[in-house]
SERO-4910 file (N, C-alpha, C, O; in steps of 0.05 Angstrom, whole numbers):
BEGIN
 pado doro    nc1    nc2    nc3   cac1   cac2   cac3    cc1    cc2    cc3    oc1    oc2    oc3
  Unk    A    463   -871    659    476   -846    651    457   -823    657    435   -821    645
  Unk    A    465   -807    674    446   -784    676    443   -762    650    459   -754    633
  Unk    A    421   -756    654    406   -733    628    427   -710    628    435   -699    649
  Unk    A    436   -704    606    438   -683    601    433   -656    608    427   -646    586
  Unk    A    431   -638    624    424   -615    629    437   -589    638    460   -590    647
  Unk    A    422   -562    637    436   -545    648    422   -531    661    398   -533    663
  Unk    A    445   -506    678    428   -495    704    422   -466    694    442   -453    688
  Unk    A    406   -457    693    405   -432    694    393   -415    719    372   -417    732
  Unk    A    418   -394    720    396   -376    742    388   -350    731    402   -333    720
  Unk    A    355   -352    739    341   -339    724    325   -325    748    316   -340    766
  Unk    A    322   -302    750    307   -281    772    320   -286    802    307   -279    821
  Unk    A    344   -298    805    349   -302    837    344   -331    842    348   -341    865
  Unk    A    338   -341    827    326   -381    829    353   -394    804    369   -382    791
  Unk    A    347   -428    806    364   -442    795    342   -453    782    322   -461    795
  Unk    A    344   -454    755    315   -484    737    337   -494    718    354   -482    704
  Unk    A    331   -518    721    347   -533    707    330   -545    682    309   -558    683
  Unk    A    342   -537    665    326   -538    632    348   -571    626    372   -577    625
  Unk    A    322   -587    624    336   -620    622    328   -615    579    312   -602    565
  Unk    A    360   -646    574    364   -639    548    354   -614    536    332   -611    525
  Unk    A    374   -596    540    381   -574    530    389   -566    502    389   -544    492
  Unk    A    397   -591    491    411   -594    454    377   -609    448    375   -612    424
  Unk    A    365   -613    456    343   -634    435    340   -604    415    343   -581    423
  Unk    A    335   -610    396    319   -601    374    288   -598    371    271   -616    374
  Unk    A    286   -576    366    251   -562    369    246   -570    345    238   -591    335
  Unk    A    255   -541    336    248   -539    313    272   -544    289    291   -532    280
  Unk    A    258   -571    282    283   -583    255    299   -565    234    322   -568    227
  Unk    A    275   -541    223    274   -535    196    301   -509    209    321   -502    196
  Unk    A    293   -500    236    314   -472    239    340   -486    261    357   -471    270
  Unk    A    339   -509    266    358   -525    285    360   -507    312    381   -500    323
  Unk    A    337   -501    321    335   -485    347    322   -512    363    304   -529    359
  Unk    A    340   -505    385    331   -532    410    320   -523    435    307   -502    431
  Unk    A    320   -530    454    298   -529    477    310   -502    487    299   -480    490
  Unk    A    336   -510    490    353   -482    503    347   -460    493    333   -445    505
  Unk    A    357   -454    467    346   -432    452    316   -425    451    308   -403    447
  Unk    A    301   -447    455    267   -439    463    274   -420    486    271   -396    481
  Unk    A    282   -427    511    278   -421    532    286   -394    540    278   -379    558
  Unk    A    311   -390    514    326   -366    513    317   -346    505    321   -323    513
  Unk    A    298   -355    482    276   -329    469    266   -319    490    269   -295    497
  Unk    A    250   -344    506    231   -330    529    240   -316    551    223   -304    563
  Unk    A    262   -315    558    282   -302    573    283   -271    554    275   -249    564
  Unk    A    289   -273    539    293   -239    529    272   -227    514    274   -209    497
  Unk    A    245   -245    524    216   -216    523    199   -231    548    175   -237    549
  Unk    A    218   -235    568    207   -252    589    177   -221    594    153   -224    591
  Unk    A    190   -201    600    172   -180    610    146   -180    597    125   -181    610
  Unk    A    147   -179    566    117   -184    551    104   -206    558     81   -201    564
  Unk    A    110   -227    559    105   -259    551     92   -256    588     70   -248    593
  Unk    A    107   -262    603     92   -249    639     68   -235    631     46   -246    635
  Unk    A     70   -204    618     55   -205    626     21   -209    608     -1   -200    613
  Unk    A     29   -224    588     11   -231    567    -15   -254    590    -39   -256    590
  Unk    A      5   -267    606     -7   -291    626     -4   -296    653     -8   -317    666
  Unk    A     10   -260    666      2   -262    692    -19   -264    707    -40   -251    709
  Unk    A     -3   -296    724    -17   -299    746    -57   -306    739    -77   -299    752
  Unk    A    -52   -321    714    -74   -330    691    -71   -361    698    -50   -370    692
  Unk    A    -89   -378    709    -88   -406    709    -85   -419    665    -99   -414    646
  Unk    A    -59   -439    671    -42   -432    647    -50   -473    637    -47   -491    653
  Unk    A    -56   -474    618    -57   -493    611    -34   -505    600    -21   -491    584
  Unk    A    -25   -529    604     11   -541    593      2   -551    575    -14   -569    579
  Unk    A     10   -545    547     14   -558    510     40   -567    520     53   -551    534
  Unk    A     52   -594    512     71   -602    515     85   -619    496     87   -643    497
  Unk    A     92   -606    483    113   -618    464    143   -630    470    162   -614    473
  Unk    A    146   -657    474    168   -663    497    192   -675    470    216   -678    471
  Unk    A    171   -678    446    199   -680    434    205   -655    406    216   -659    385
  Unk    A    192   -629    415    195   -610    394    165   -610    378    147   -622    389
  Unk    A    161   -600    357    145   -592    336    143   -623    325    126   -636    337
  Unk    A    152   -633    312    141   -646    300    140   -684    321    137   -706    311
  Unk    A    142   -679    340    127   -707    358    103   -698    369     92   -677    363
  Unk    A     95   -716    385     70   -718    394     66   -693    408     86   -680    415
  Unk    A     41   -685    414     37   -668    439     18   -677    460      9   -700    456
  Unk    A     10   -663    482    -13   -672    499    -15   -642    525      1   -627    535
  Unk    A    -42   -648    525    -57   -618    551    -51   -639    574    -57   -662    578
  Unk    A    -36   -617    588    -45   -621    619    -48   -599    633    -32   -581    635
  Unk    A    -76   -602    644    -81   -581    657    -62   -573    689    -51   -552    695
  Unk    A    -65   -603    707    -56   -600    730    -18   -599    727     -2   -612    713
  Unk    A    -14   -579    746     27   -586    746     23   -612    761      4   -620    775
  Unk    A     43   -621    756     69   -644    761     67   -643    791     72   -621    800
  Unk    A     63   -659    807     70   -658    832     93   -659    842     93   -648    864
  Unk    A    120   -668    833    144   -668    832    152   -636    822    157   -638    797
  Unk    A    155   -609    830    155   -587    817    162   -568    839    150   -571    860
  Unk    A    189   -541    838    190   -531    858    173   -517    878    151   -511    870
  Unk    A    177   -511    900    162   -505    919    157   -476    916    139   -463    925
  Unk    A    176   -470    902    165   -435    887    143   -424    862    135   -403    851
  Unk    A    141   -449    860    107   -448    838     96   -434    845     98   -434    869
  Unk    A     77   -412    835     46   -408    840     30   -414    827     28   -407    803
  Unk    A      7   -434    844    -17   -450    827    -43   -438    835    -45   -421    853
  Unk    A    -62   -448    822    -90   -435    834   -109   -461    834    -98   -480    821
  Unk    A   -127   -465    842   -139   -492    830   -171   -479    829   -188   -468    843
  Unk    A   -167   -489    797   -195   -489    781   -224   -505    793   -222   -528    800
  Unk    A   -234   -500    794   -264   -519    801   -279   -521    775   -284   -499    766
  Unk    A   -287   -538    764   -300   -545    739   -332   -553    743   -335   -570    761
  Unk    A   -351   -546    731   -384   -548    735   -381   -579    744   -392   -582    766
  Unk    A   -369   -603    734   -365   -629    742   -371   -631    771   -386   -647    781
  Unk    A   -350   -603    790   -351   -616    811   -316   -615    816   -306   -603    835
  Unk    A   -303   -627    797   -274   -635    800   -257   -617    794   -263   -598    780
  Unk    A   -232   -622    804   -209   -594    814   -188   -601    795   -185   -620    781
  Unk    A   -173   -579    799   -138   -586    778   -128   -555    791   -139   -534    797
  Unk    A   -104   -565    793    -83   -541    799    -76   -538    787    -68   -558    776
  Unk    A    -69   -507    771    -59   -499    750    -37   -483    757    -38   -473    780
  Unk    A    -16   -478    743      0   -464    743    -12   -436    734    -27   -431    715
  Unk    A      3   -413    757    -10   -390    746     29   -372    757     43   -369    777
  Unk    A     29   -368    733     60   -357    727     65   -327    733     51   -310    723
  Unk    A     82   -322    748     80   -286    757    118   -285    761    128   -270    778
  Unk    A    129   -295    750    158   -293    746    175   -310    725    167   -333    718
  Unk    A    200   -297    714    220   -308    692    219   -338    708    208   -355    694
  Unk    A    228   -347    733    232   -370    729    213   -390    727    217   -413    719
  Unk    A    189   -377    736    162   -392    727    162   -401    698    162   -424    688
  Unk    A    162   -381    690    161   -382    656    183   -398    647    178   -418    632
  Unk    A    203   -393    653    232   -411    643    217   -449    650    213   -466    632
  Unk    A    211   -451    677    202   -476    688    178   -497    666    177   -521    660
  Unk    A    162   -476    659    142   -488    640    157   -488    615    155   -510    604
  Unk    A    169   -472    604    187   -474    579    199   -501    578    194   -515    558
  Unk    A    214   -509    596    226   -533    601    205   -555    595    206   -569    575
  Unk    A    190   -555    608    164   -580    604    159   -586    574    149   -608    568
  Unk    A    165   -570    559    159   -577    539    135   -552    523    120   -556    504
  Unk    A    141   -531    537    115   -525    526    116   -494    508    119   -472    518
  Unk    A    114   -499    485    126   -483    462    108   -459    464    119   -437    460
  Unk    A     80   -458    469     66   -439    465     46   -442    490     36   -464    497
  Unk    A     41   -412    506     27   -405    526      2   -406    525     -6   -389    508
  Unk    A    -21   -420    537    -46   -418    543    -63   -413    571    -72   -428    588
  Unk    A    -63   -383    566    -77   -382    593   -102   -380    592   -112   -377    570
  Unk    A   -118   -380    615   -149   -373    609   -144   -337    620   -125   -327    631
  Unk    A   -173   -324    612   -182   -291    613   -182   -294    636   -194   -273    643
  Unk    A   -176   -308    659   -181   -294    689   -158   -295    713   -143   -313    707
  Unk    A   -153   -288    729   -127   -280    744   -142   -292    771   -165   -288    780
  Unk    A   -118   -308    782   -134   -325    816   -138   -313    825   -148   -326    843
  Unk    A   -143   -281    833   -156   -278    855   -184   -276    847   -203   -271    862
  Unk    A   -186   -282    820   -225   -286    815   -223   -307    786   -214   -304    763
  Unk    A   -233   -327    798   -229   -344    769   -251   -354    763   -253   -377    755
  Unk    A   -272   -338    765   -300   -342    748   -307   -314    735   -325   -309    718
  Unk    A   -290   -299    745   -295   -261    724   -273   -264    706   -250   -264    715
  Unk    A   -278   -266    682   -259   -257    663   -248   -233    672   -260   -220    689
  Unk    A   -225   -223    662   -219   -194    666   -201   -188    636   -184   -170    635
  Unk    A   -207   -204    617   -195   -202    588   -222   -211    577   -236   -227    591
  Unk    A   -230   -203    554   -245   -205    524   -228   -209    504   -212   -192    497
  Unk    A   -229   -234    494   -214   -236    467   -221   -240    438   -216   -263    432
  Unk    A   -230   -227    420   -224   -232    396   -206   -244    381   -183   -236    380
  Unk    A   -217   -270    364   -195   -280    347   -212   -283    314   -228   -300    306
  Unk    A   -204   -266    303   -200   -272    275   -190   -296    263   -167   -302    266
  Unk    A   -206   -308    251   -199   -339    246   -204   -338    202   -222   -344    187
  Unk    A   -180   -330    201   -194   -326    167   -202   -361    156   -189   -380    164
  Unk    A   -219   -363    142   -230   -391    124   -199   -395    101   -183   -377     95
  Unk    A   -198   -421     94   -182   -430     75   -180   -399     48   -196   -381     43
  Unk    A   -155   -407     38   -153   -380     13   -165   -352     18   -176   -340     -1
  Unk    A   -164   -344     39   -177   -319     47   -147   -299     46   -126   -304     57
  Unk    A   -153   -283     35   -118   -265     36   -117   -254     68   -136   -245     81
  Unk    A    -89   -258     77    -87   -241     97   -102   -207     94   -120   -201    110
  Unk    A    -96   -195     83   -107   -167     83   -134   -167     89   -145   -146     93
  Unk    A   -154   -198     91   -182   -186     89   -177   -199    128   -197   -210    137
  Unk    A   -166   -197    137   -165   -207    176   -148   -175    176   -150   -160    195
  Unk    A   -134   -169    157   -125   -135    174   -150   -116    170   -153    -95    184
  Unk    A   -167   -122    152   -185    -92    144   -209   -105    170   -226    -91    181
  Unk    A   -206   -131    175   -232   -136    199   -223   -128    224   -240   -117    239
  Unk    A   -196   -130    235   -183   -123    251   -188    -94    261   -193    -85    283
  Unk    A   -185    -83    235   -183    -46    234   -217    -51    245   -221    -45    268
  Unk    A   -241    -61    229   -271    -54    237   -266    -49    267   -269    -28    280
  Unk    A   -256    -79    279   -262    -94    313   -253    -74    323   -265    -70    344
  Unk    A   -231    -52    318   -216    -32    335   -243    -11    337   -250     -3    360
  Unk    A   -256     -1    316   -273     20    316   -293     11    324   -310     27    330
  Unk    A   -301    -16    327   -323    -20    344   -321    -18    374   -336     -5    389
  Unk    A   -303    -31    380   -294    -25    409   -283      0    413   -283      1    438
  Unk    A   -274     18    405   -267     44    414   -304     57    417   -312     64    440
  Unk    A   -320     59    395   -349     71    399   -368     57    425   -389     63    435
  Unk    A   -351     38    430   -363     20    453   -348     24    485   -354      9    504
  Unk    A   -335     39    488   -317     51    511   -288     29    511   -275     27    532
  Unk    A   -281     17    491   -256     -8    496   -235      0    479   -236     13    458
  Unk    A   -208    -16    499   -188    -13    483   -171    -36    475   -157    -50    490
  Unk    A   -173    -38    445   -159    -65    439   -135    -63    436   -124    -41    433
  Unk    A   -119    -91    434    -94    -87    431    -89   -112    410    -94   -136    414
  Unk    A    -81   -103    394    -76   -130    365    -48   -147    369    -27   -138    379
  Unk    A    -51   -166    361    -25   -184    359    -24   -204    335    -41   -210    318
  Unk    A     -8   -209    337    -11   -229    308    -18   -264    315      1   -270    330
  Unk    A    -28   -278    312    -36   -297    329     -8   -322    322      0   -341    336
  Unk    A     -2   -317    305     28   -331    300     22   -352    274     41   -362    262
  Unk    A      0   -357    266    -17   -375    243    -18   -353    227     -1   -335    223
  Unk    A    -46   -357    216    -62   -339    188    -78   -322    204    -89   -307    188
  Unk    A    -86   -315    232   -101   -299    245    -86   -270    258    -62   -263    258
  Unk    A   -108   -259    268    -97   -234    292   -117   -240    316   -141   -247    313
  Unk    A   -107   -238    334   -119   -238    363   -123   -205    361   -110   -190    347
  Unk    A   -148   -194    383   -149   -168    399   -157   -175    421   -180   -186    422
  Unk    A   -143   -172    445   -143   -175    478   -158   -147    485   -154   -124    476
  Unk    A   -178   -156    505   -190   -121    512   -188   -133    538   -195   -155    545
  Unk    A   -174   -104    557   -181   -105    583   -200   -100    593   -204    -76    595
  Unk    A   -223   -122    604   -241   -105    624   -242   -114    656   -229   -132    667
  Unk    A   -261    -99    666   -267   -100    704   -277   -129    700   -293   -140    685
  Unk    A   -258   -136    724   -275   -175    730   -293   -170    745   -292   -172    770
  Unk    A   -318   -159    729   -352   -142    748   -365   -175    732   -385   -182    745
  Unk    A   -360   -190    713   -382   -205    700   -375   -241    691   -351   -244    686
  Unk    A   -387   -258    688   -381   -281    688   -375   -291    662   -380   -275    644
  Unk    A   -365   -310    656   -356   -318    630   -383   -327    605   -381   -332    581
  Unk    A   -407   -326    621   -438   -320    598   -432   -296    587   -430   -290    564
  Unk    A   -429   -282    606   -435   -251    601   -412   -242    583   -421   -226    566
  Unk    A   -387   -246    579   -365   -232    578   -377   -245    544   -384   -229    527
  Unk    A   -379   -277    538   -382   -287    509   -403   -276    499   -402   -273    475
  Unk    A   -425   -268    511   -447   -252    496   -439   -216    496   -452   -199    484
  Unk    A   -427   -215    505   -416   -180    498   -394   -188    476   -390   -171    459
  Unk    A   -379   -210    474   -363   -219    450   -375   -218    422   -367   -208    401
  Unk    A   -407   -237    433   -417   -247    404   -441   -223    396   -454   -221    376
  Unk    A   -440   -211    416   -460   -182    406   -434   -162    388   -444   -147    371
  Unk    A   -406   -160    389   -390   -148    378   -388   -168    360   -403   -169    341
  Unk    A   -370   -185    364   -376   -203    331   -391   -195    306   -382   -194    283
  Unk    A   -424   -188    319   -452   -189    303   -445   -161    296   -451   -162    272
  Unk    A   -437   -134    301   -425   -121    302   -415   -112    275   -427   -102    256
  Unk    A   -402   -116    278   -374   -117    267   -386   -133    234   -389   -119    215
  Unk    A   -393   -163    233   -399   -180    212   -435   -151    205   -453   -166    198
  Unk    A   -442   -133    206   -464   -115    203   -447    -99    189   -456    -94    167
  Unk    A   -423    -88    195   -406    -64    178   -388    -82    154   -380    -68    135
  Unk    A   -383   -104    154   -368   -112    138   -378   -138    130   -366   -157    140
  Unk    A   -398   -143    116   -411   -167    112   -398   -178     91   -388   -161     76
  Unk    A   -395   -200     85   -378   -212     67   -353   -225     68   -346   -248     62
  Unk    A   -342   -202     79   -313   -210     94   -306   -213    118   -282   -220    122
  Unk    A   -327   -207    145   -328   -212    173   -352   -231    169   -369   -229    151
  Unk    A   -350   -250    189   -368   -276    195   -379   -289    218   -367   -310    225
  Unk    A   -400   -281    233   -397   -303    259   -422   -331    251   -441   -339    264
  Unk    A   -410   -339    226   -428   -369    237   -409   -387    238   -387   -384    225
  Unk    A   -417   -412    259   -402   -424    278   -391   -440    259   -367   -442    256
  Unk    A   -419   -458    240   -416   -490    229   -400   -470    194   -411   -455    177
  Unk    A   -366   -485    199   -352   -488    171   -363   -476    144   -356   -456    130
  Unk    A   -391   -503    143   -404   -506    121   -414   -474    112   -427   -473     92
  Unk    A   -411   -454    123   -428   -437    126   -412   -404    117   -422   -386    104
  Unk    A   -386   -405    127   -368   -395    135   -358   -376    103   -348   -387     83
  Unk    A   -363   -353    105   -348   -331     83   -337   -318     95   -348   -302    110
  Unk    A   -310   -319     92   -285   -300     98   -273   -299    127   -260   -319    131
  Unk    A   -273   -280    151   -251   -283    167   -271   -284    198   -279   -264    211
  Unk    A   -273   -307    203   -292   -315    229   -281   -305    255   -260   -311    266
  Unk    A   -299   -288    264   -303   -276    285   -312   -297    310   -336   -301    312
  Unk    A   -291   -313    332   -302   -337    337   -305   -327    368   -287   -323    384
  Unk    A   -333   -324    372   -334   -309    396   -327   -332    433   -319   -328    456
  Unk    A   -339   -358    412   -333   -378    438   -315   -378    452   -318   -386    475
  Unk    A   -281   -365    440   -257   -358    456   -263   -348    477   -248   -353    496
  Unk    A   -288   -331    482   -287   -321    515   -311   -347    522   -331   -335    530
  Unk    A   -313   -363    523   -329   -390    539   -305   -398    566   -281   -396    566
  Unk    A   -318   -403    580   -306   -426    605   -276   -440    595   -274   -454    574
  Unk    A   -266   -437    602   -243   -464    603   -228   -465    565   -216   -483    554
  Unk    A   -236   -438    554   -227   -436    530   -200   -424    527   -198   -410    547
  Unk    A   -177   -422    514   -150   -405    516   -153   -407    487   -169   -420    473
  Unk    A   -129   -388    480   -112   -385    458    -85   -379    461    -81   -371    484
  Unk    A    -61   -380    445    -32   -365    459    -36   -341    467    -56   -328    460
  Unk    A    -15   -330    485    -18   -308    495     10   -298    488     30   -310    480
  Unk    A      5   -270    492     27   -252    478     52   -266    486     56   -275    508
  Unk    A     78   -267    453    103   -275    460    102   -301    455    124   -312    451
  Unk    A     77   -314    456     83   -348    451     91   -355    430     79   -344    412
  Unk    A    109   -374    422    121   -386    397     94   -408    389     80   -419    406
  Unk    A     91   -411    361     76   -418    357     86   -448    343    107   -444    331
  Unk    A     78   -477    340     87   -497    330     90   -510    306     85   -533    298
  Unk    A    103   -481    293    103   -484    262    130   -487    253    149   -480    266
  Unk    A    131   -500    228    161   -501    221    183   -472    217    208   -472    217
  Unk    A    170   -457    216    184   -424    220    182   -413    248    184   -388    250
  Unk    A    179   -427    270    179   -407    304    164   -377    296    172   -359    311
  Unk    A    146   -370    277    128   -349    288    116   -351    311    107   -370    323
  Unk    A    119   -319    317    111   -309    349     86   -299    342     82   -289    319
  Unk    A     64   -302    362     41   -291    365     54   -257    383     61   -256    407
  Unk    A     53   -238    368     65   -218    367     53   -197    372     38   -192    353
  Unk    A     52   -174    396     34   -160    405     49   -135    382     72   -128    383
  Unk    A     29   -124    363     39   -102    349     18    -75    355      0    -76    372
  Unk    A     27    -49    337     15    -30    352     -2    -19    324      7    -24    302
  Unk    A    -23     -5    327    -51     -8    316    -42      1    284    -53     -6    263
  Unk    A    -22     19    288    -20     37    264      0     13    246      3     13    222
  Unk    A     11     -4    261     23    -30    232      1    -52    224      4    -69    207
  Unk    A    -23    -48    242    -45    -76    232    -39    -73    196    -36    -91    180
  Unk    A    -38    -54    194    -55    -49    150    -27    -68    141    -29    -88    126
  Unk    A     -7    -60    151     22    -84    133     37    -99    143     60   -104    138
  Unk    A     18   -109    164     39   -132    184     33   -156    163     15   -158    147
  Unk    A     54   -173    167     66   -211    154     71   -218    184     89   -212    200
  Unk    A     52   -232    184     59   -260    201     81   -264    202     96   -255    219
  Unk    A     89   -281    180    108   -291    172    147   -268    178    169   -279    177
  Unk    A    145   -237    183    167   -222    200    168   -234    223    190   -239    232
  Unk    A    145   -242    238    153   -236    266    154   -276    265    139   -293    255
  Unk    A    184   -278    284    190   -302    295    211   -306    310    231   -291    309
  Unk    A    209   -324    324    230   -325    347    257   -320    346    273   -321    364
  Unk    A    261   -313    317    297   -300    309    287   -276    313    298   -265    332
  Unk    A    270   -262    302    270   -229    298    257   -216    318    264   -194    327
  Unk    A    233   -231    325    215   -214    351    247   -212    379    253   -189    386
  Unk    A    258   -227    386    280   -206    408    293   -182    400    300   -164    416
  Unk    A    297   -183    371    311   -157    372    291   -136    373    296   -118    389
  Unk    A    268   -132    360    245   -118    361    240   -107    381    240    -82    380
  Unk    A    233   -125    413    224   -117    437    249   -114    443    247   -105    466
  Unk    A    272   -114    438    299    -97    453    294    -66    437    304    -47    450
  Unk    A    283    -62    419    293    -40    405    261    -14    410    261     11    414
  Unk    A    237    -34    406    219    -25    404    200    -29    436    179    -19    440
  Unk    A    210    -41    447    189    -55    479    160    -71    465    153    -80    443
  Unk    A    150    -69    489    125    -85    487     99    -70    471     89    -53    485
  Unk    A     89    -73    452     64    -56    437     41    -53    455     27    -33    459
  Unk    A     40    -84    470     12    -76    493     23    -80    524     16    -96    542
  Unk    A     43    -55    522     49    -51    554     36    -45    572     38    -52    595
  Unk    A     14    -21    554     -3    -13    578    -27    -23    577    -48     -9    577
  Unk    A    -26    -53    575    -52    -59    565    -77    -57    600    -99    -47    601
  Unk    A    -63    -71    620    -62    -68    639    -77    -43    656    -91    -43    676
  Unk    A    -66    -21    641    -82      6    654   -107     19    638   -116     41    641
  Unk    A   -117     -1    620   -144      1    609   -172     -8    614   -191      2    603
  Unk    A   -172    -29    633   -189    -38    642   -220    -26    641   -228    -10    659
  Unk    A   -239    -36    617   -264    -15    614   -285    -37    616   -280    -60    620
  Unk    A   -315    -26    614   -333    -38    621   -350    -50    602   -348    -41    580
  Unk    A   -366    -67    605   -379    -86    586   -406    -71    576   -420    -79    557
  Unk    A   -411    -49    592   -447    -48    597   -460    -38    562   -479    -46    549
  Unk    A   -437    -17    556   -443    -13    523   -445    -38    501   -463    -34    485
  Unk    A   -433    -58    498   -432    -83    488   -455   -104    502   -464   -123    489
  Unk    A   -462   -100    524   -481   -119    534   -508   -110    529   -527   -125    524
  Unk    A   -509    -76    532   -537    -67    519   -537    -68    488   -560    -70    479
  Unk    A   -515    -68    466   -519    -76    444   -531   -103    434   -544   -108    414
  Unk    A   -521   -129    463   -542   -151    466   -559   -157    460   -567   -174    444
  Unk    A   -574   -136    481   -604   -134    484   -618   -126    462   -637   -140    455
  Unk    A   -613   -110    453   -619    -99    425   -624   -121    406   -645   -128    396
  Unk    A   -596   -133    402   -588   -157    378   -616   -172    391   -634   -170    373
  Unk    A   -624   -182    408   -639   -200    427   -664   -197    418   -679   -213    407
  Unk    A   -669   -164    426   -704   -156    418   -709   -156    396   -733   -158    388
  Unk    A   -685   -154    380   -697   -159    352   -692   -180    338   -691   -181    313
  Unk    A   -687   -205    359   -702   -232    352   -670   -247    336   -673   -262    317
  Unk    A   -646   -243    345   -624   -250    340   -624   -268    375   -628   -255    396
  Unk    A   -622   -290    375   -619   -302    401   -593   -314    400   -580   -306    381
  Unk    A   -578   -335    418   -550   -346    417   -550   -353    398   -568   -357    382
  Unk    A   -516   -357    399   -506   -370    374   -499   -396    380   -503   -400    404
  Unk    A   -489   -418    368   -476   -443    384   -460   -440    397   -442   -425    389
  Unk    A   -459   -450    419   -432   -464    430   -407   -489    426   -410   -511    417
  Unk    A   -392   -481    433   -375   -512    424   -394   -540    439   -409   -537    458
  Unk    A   -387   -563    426   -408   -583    433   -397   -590    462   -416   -600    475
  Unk    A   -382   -588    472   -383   -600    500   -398   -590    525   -401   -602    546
  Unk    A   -409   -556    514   -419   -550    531   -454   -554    537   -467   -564    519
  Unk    A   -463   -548    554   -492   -553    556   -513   -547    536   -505   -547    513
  Unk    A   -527   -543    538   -549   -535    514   -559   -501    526   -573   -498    547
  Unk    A   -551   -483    512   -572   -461    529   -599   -455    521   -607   -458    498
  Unk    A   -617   -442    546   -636   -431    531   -647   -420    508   -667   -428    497
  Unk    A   -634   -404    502   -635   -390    478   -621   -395    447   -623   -381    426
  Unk    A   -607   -417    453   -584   -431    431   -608   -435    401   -632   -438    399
  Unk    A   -587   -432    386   -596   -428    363   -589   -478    362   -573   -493    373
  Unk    A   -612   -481    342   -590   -514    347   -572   -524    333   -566   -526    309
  Unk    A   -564   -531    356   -535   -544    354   -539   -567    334   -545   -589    344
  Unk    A   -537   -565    309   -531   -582    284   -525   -563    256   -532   -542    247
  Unk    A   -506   -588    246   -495   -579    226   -520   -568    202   -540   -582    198
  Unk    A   -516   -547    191   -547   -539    172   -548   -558    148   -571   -564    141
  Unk    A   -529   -568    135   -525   -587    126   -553   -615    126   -571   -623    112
  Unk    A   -538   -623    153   -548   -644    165   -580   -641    172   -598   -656    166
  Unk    A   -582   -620    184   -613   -602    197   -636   -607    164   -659   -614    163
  Unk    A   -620   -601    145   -640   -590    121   -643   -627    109   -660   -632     92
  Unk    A   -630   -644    117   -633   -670    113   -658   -688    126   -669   -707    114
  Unk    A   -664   -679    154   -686   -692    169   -708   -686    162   -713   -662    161
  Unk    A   -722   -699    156   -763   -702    147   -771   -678    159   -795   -671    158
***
């Protein structure tokens, strides 16, 4: 018996969204179709949150609550109107990625299964220069939302005194993302140490309730996690539904609602009428594009005065200057 499916035409193309009735999300009885449909009516934000961004596939093939799994490389079986880029990894070894620059692109990966967008900070025609900086506010267990909006508000005034312009979203969890455009002039070392020199920043004006230490054990109030700009790191990108039992959207909002935004307003029932009524908050995020050199000389500074790296996630190499990589915990245990 053949699958279930339907056709949609979407930008001048046909994608056929297979089982179209499965069920996503149990708790709001929204199914694949209706996923696909959200993304269709803020197709314009959601593009361009991950144009033409080599896009990592989360794939949830039976909704929110089955299994999931990363694939980096598309499907070899996949239309001939894709656009991919292929990644080269320090290994040596390659993967083609999907890098999405139209509704039916987007509709096509929707179908796969894939509830929420992950792209990396760089666009194929340079995929070793970031040309995005991202901040993610990561509040610790029982931390009130309001103490990730008052750090939010710091990260804006640091980056404005620093020549940048952020743009806040709601990350669709307990966090806020801030996306900053800059020139793809610098490599993904550089872009995470102008991150974790703002981080340091930022946790200097608001100590207590901003945080950049890496290890848990350590961790007071709303972590500033600068590794998001590392190699081969993503988070959702604007518009993505997030895999919770309520379809909150990771939600691009505009600076003056950070102080009384709820997560919990924005979700895949309410964010369409919103961007029909209100458009996109970071439309023009695109024509901001600013430079690192004020944040990179704050570096140097942090540097000379004997602040060196911070950790990295463990898979990556050991750097020079890395503070070590062990839990303090564990560290204050050895002879």
């Amino acid at each position: 018996m053949p699958k279930e499916q339907e056709v949609l035409e979407v930008g001048g193309r046909e994608v056929v969204v297979t089982n179209p009735s499965k069920v996503f999300f149990p708790e709001l009885g929204i199914t694949k179709l209706d996923l696909v449909n959200y993304y269709m009516s803020v197709s314009e934000g959601a593009i361009r949150g991950c144009f033409d961004r080599p896009t990592t596939l989360k794939r949830y093939p039976n909704g929110i609550e089955g299994d999931f799994f990363f694939q980096k490389r598309v499907p070899q079986k996949r239309p001939e109107w894709l656009n991919t880029a292929v990644v080269t990894f320090p290994s040596g070894r390659t993967a083609e990625f999907l890098t999405i620059r139209d509704q039916a692109q987007l509709a096509w990966a929707i179908n796969l299964g894939c509830i929420d967008l992950n792209p990396w900070p760089v666009r194929s025609t340079d995929l070793d220069r970031p040309d995005e900086l991202r901040v993610d506010l990561d509040p610790t267990p029982e931390i009130p939302f309001a103490n990730v909006r008052a750090v939010a508000l710091e990260v804006r005034d640091v980056l404005e005194e620093h020549g940048l312009v952020g743009y806040p979203k709601t990350s669709g969890s307990r966090g806020i993302h801030i996306n900053v455009r800059i020139e793809p002039k610098w490599e993904f070392t550089e872009v995470r140490r102008a991150a974790l020199a703002l981080a340091r920043e930022v946790e200097r004006r608001d100590p207590g309730r901003a945080t950049t230490a890496w290890w848990k054990e350590e961790r007071v109030g709303v972590f500033l996690d600068y590794n998001q700009n590392a190699r081969d790191r993503t988070v959702a990108s604007a518009y993505s539904v997030r895999p919770v039992l309520d379809g909150r959207v990771s939600c691009p909002i505009n600076w003056d609602e950070v102080a009384d935004v709820e997560p919990a307003d924005l979700t895949m029932k309410t964010v369409p009428a919103r961007f029909a009524e209100q458009g996109d908050a970071s439309e023009s995020i695109d024509k901001t594009a600013g430079t690192l050199d004020a944040l990179l000389d704050l570096a140097a500074r942090d540097a000379a005065g004997g602040l060196g790296d911070a950790p990295w996630p463990p898979h990556f190499p050991k750097q020079k200057d890395e503070a070590p990589r062990v839990r303090p915990s564990r560290a204050r245990k050895r002879p």
